[in-house]
C-alpha angles and dihedrals in degrees: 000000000000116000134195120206087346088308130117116249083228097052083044100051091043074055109052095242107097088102097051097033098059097037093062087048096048092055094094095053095041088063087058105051084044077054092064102035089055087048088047078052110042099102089052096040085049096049090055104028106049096055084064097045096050090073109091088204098057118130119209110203105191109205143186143128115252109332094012093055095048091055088067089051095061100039096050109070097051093048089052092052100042089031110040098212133124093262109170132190112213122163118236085236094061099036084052100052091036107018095161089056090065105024121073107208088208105046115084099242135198116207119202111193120200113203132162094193101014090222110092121129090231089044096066094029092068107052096042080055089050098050085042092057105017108082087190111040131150124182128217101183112200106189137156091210114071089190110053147105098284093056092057092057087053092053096061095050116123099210110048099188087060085071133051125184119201113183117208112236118275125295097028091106094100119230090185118081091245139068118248113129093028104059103036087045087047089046090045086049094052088049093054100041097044108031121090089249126146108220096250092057087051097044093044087045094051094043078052095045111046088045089062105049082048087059091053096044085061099031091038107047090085091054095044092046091051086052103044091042079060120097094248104151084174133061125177116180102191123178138138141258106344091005088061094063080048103046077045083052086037096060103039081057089050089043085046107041096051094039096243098304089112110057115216144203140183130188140165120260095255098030102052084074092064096078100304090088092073089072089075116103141150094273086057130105103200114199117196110199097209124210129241085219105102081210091056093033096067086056089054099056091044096062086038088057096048096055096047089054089051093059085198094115114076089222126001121191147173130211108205142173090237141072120270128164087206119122096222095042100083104197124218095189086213123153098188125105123261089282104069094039097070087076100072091029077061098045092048088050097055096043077062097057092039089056101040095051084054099048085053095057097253135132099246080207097064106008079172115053096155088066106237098127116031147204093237115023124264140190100024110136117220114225131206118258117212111183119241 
């Protein structure tokens, strides 16, 4: 019988939960098979990348809206760093409402636009505001959609080589609320595309990768579910530099998935002491996502210590690239740089959500039946721009 996180697809589906659910297990998978179609399109991703890269005064501006946004949070500290080049994460919905505060009208500028439909208001607002006030502007569509908005805008343009649209693999279109294969398959395909990676070390990195995270959502589905089945009404995910942009990803999933009963935080390592700290309580799980970089590293055990000294928190745990035979240390075993751990940061985060919306008697596929709050956003008016 064919089981998903230790589930049956028929007590799933009497649940609520086979979307979500399968689409957190197939995500291994998933990485492979973007693997192969970036491979099928490297002549043509090259042809129109590499002009583009060439140019030591591009700007990348990474864009979304919620998880899509966070993703570029988390990818563009470490381009900037392996890359050297001036890489920006700005959400849809601030580019939208001030356009001029995150667009410079002369820097050629290359827009990657993560989005899971395509059809999001803010989606196809922002580029139609870049190309009105970017002189220089150049498109990479990442979408799990290959019919959307954004396509058809696409499909207007007058200079095809000033837009390319790479669709994530199949099934990465999320049926669940929540984002789980899109973003991480969007992040990996940044990652591929941007970084200053041969195509063996990629491919190696991703094979690594995606057996690992195979291996947790096995090994990790009776952690996530005891802590999940405990009273925590708070959750804070803090880590630094990339894991920033994924504690950010970690608590909207929590804040999702649970349909905001449970309140969330998220912080960086150094940051959670200035004030944030003070939304730790006995009722909190506190998750710390560790780096791989012995200099960070040292920051990260320090804050871990000190919580655990507090004993304010109800749990607190780490998730790290090394070995630990503490309890509360979960290991990875992972050799890879930061990069490559946010995927199974990012799979452990979502099992949590997924438990713990199921502990609280909701559908993890709809949390929100009554429509409040939607898959693709509804009800956001597009305004007009006119140019100072």
């Amino acid at each position: 019988m064919q089981k998903y996180l230790n589930y049956s697809l028929d007590w799933l589906e009497q649940h609520g939960a086979q979307h979500t659910a399968k689409e957190i297990c197939q995500q291994p998978q998933i990485w492979r098979n973007l693997l192969q179609i970036i491979s099928q399109q490297q002549s043509q991703l090259q042809s129109f990348l590499q002009p583009l890269l060439s140019d030591p005064n591009l700007e990348i501006i990474l864009t979304g809206a919620g998880s899509s946004a966070f993703g570029g949070v988390a990818l563009a500290p470490w381009l900037r760093e392996q890359t050297h080049r001036n890489v920006h994460a700005y959400a849809t919905t601030e580019i939208v409402t001030n356009p001029q505060q995150y667009l410079s009208p002369n820097k050629k500028t290359l827009i990657v636009s993560f989005a899971r439909s395509g059809n999001s208001p803010e989606s196809v607002a922002a580029v139609k505001l870049a190309d009105q006030i970017v002189s220089d502007c150049y498109h990479l569509f990442l979408t799990c959609n290959p019919t959307c908005a954004l396509t058809e805008y696409m499909a207007k343009e007058n200079n095809p080589k000033r837009i390319f649209h790479l669709v994530m693999p199949e099934g990465t279109h999320d049926l669940s609320f929540a984002m789980t294969s899109s973003i991480s398959s969007m992040m990996l395909a940044t990652l591929l595309l941007l970084d200053k990676l041969d195509l063996e070390k990629a491919h190696n990195a991703v094979m690594e990768i995606a057996s690992i995270c195979e291996d947790k959502l096995s090994s990790w589905q009776s952690i996530t579910k005891q802590l999940a089945s405990k009273e925590h009404d708070r959750v804070i995910y803090v880590g630094s530099s990339c894991f920033t942009g994924i504690a950010q990803e970690s608590a909207l999933k929590i804040l999702e998935l649970t349909a905001g009963k449970v309140a969330t935080r998220f912080d960086s390592i150094l940051g959670l002491r200035h004030g944030p700290k003070f939304m730790v309580d006995t009722k909190s799980l506190v998750v710390c996502f560790f780096s791989s970089e012995p200099y960070v590293h040292q920051y990260d055990i320090d804050l871990f210590n000190e919580l655990v000294h507090d004993k304010i928190a109800s749990d607190v745990i780490a998730l790290t690239s090394q070995e630990s035979i503490d309890q509360q240390i979960l290991s990875v075993d992972c050799k890879l740089p930061d990069c490559w751990l946010i995927f199974p940061y990012l799979v452990f985060a979502q099992m949590l959500a997924f438990e713990k919306s199921l502990h609280l008697g909701l559908t993890p596929d709809n949390p929100c039946p009554t429509g409040e709050v939607n898959r693709v956003v509804k009800g956001v008016n597009i305004y007009p721009f006119n140019k100072n």
